[in-house]
N, C-alpha and C positions, 0 to 999 in steps of 0.2 A: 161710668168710667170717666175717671179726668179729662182731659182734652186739654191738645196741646197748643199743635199749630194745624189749621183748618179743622178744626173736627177731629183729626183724629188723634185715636186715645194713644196715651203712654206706652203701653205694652207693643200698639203695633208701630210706632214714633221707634220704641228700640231696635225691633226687629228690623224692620227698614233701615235704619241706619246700618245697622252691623251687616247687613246685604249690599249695601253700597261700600262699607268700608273693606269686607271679603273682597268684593268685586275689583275694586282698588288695589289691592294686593296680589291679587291673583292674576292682574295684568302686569303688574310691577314682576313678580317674580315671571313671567315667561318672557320676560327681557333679559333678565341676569340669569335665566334656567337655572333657577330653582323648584324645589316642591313646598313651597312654604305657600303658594296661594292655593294650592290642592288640600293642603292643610287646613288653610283657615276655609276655605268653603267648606270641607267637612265639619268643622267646629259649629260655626253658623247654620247648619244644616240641621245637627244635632241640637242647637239651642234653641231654635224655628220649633223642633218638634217637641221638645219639652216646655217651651211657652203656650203652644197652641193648644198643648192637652192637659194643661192646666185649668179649672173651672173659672170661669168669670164671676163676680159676683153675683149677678142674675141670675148665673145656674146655681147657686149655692142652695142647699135647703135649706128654708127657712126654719127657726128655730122654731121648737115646741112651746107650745105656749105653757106659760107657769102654770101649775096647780091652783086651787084655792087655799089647799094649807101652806105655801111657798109667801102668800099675799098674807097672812095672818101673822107673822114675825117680820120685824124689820129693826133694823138698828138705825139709831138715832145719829146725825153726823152733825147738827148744828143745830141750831134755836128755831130758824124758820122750817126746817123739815119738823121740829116734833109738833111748831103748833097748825101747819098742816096736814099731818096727819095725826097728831091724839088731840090735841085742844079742839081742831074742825072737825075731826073725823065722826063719822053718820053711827061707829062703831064703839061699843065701849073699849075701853082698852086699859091691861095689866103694865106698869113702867116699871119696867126689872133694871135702876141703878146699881151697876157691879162694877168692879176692874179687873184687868186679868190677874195683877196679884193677889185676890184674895180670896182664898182653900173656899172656904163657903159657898162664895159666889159659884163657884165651880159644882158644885154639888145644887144648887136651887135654881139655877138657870136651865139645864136639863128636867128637873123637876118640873120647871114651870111651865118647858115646850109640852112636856108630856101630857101635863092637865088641859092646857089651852089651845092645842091644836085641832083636838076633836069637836069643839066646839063652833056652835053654825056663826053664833055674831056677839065672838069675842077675839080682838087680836090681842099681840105678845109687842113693846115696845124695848128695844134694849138701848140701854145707855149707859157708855164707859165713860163715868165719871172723867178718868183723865184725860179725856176730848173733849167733855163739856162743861168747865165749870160755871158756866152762867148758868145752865139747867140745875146744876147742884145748888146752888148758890139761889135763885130763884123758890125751889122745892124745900128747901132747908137739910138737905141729906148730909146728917151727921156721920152718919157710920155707912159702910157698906157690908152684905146687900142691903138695899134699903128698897121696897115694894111698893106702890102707890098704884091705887085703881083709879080712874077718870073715866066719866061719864057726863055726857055732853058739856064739857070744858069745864067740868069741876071734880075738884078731888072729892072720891065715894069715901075711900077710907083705905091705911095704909099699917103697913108692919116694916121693922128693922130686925137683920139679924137672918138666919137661919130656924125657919120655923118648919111644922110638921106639914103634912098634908091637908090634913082635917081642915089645920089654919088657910090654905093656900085657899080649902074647896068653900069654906066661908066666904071668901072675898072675891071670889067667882060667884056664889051663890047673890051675895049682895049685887052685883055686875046686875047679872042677868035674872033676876028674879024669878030662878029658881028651886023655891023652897026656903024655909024657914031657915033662919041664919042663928045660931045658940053662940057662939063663940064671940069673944073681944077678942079683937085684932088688931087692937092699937100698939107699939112697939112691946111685943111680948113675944118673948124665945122658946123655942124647946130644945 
């Protein structure tokens, strides 16, 4: 809790106030008899009880802890977040370069949650080109989507374009060397 003056916090800083300023009024009005300090003690009384039964932070429960498929996708917001987490990171990782205007992207992005969530030690990096052009510009991404795998701070190998499955599960397969790899997956479409 903030704290204001002596210790104590904001919440009960207001309420003490508006008790002292009721108080003030409700002395005021039974000089000129009125019911307007009957009034504001009621209001304050009311506002006492709806501040007090309001939760504190402390009593708040605390949030659930993420998943481990939650940690395996993350968007990219600048240069230093992706080279600590895909350049450093202990993980290899899929760099899904998309923008939200382009049909494709929208169709292999889902795609790409699909194939790479299930899996124990591969994440999902996303990055919107029109937030990072130094990343673009760095990578060389000509077109979007544009795919790139990295594996301990180097590029494994990458595809442009809107491609099949088959292709996506080569370049996983390459990742995490699981199984023979038969397909070129250098910018080629389906």
């Amino acid at each position: 809790m903030t704290t204001l003056i002596l210790g104590v916090g904001v919440g009960l800083f207001i309420i003490l106030s508006l008790w002292v300023l009721a108080a003030l009024i409700f002395v005021i009005s039974l000089r000129v008899e009125r019911k307007v300090g009957a009034i504001a003690i009621l209001l304050v009384s009311a506002l006492t009880i709806i501040l007090i039964s309001v939760p504190r932070a402390s009593e708040k429960p605390a949030p659930a802890p993420a998943s481990s498929k939650n940690n395996k996708r993350y968007e990219i917001n600048n240069n230093n977040e992706f080279v600590n987490k895909v350049m450093n990171g202990t993980v290899p990782v899929i760099v899904n370069f998309h923008a939200e205007w382009c049909d494709p992207c929208k169709i292999l992005t889902p795609k790409l949650i699909e194939l790479i969530e299930p899996m124990d030690k591969l994440d999902l990096a996303i990055v919107d080109v029109e937030e990072n052009p130094e990343l673009v510009h760095v990578f060389e991404v000509k077109a979007v989507p544009a795919v790139i795998a990295i594996s301990n701070g180097l590029v494994v190998d990458k595809f442009i374009g809107l491609v099949n499955t088959e292709m996506i599960e080569s370049l996983i397969q390459k990742l995490t060397h699981e199984g023979p790899t038969t397909t070129e997956s250098s910018d080629t479409k389906s």
